[in-house]
C-alpha positions as CSV (number, residue, x, y, z in Angstrom):
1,X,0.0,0.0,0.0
2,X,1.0,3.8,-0.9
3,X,1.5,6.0,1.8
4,X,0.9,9.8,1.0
5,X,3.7,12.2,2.0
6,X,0.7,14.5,2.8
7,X,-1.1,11.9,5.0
8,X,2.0,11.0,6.9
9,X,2.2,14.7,8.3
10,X,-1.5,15.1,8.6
11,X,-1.1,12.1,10.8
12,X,2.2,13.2,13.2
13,X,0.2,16.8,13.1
14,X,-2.7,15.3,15.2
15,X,-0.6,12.8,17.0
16,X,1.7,16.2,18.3
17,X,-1.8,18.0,18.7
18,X,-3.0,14.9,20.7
19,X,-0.2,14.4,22.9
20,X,-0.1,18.4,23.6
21,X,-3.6,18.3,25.3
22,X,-2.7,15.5,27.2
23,X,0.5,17.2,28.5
24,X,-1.6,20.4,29.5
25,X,-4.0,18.1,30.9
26,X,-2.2,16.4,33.6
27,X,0.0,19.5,34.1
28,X,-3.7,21.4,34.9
29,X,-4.7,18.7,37.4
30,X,-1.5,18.6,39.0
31,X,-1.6,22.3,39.3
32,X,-5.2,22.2,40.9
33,X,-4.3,19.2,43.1
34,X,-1.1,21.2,44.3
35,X,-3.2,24.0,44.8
36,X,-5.4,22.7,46.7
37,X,-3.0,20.9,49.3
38,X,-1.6,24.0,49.8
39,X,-5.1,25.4,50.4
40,X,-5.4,22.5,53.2
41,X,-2.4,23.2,55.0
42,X,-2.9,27.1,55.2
43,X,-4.8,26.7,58.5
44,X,-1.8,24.6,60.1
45,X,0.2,27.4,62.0
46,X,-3.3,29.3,62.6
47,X,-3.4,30.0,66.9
48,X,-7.2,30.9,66.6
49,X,-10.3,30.2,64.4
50,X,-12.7,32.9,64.5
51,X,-16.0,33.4,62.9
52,X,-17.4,34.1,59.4
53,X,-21.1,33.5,58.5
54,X,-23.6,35.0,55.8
55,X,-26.7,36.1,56.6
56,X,-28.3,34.1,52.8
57,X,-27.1,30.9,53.9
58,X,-26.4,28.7,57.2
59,X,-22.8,26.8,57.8
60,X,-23.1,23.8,55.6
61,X,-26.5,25.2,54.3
62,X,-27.7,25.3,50.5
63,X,-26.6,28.8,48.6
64,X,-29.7,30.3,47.4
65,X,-30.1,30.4,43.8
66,X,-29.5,34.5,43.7
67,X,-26.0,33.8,43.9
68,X,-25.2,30.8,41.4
69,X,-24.9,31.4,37.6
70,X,-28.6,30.4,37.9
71,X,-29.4,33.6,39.4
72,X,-27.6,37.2,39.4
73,X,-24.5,35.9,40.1
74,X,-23.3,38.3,42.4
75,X,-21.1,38.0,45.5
76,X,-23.1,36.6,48.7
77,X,-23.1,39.4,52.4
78,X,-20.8,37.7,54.6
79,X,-19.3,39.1,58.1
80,X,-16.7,37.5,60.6
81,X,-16.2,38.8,64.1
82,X,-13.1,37.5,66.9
83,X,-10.3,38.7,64.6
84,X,-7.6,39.2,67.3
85,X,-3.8,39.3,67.7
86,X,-1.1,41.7,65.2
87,X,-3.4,41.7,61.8
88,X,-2.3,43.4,58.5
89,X,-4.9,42.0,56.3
90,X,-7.3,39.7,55.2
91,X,-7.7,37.3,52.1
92,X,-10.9,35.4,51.7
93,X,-10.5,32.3,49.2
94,X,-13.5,30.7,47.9
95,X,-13.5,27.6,45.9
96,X,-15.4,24.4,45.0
97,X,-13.2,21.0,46.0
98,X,-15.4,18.6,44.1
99,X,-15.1,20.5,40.6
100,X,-14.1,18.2,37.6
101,X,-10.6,19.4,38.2
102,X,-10.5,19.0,41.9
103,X,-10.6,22.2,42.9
104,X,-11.6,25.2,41.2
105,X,-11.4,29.1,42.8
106,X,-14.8,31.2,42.3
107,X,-13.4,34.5,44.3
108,X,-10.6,35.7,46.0
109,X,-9.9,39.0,48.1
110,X,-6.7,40.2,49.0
111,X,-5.6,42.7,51.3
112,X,-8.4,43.7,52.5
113,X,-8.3,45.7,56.0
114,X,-8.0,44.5,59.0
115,X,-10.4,46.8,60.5
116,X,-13.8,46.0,58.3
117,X,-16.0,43.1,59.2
118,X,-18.5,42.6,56.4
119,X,-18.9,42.5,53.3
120,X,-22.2,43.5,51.8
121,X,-23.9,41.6,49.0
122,X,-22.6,42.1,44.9
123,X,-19.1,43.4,45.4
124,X,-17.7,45.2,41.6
125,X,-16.7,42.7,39.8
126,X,-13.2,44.5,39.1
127,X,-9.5,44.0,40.6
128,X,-9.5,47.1,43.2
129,X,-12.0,47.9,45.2
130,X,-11.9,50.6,47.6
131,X,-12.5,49.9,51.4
132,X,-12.4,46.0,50.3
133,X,-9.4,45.3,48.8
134,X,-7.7,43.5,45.6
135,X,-9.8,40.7,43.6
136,X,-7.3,38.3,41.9
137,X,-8.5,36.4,38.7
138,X,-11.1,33.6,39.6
139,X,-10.7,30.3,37.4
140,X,-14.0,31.8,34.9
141,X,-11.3,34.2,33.8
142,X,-12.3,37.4,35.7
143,X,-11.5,39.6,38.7
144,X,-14.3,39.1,41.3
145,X,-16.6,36.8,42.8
146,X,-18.2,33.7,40.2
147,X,-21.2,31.9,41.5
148,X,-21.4,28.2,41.7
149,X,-22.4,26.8,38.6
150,X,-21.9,23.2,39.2
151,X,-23.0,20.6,36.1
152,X,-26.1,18.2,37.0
153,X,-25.8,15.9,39.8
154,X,-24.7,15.8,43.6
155,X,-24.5,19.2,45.4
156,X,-21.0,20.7,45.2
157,X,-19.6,21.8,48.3
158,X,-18.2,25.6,48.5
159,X,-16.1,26.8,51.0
160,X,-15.5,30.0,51.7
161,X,-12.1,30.4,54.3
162,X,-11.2,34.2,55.6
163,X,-7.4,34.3,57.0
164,X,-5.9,37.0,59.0
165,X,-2.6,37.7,58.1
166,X,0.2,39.4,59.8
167,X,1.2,41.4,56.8
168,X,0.0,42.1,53.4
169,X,0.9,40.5,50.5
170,X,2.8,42.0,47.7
171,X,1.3,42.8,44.6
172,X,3.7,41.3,41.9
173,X,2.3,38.1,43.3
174,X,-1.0,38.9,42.5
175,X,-1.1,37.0,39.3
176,X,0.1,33.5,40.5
177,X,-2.4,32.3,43.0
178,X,-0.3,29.2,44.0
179,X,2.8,32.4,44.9
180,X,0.2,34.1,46.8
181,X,-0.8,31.1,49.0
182,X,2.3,30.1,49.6
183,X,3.3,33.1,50.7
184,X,0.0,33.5,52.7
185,X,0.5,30.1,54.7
186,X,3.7,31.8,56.7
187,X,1.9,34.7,57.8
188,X,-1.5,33.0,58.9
189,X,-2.7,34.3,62.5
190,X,-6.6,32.8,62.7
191,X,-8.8,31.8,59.6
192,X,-12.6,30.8,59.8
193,X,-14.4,28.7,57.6
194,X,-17.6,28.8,56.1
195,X,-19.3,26.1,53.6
196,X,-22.1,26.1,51.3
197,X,-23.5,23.9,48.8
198,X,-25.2,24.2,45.7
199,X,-26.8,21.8,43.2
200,X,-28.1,21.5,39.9
C-alpha cells in the first residue's frame, strides 16, 4: 500500500496535537491538586479560628439560587467577628473541591483591612475595590466573585475560608495564585471557615 507524503504529516500533526492536550491536561490537574494541598495546609500554624457567617445561607446550608450562575450571580453578604492578635490583612478564598478538576477558585480577596467586618452583597466585579481590597483572577477568567455553577448531579460543596494575616501580601504576586498562597501560609494568624452547597 502507498502512503501519501501528505497523510503521513497530517497524521504526526494530530498525534503532536494529541499528545499536547494530554501534557496540558495532567499539568492542569497537577496544578489544581497542588493548589489545593496548599489550600489544606494554610490553616496549620493558625493560633485561633474565628467566625465568618452570611446572613443568605447557614454553615453547611444550600446557597440560594441569587448567587449561582442560575441567578444574578453576584457575590453573597458575609461578616466574621473574633479577629484578634497583630493583623495586617485579610484574604478570603472561595473555591469548590469537588469541581471536575478537583478544585476550582470562584473569588478571592486580598488585602483587605484589617479593620472591616463585612462584606455586603454584589461586590464590583473588578481588581481594586476601595475599602475591600484587591480581587485576583477567579478560574471563569475574571476579577471578582463567580457563582457556583456546578454541572447536574450531587451538590458541590463551596467553602468560603477568611485568614488574618500578619502582613499584606505583595502585589507582583498577585497573578500567580499558588505564589500568593504560599506566601500567605507563613503569615497565617486565625482563619474561619464557612461552607455552602449548591446543586443543579
Amino acid at each position: 500500500m502507498r502512503i501519501n507524503g501528505r497523510t503521513v504529516i497530517l497524521t504526526l500533526a494530530s498525534l503532536i496535537i494529541i499528545i499536547a492536550v494530554v501534557i496540558g491536561f495532567l499539568m492542569f490537574k497537577h496544578e489544581t491538586k497542588t493548589q489545593l494541598e496548599l489550600v489544606k495546609s494554610l490553616v496549620e500554624n493558625a493560633k485561633y479560628e474565628f467566625k465568618l457567617e452570611s446572613e443568605v445561607f447557614p454553615n453547611s446550608g444550600e446557597i440560594p439560587k441569587k448567587y449561582t450562575c442560575d441567578g444574578e450571580n453576584i457575590s453573597p453578604p458575609l461578616k466574621w467577628s473574633n479577629v484578634q492578635g497583630n493583623v495586617k490583612s485579610l484574604l478570603l478564598l472561595v473555591y469548590d473541591p469537588d469541581a471536575p478538576s478537583g478544585f476550582f477558585v470562584h473569588w478571592v480577596i486580598v488585602n483587605m483591612p484589617p479593620n472591616i467586618f463585612e462584606l455586603p452583597e454584589n461586590i464590583p466585579k473588578r481588581e481594586y475595590v476601595e475599602n475591600v481590597g484587591y480581587q485576583l483572577k477567579n478560574d471563569f477568567g475574571y476579577f471578582g466573585y463567580g457563582g457556583p455553577c456546578p454541572p447536574p448531579g450531587k451538590p458541590h460543596r463551596y467553602v468560603f475560608i477568611m485568614l488574618a494575616l500578619d502582613t499584606e501580601v505583595p502585589k507582583e504576586m498577585f497573578g500567580d495564585l499558588t505564589e500568593v498562597l504560599e506566601y500567605a501560609k507563613a503569615h497565617v494568624v486565625g482563619y474561619a471557615v464557612l461552607l455552602g452547597y449548591y446543586g443543579r
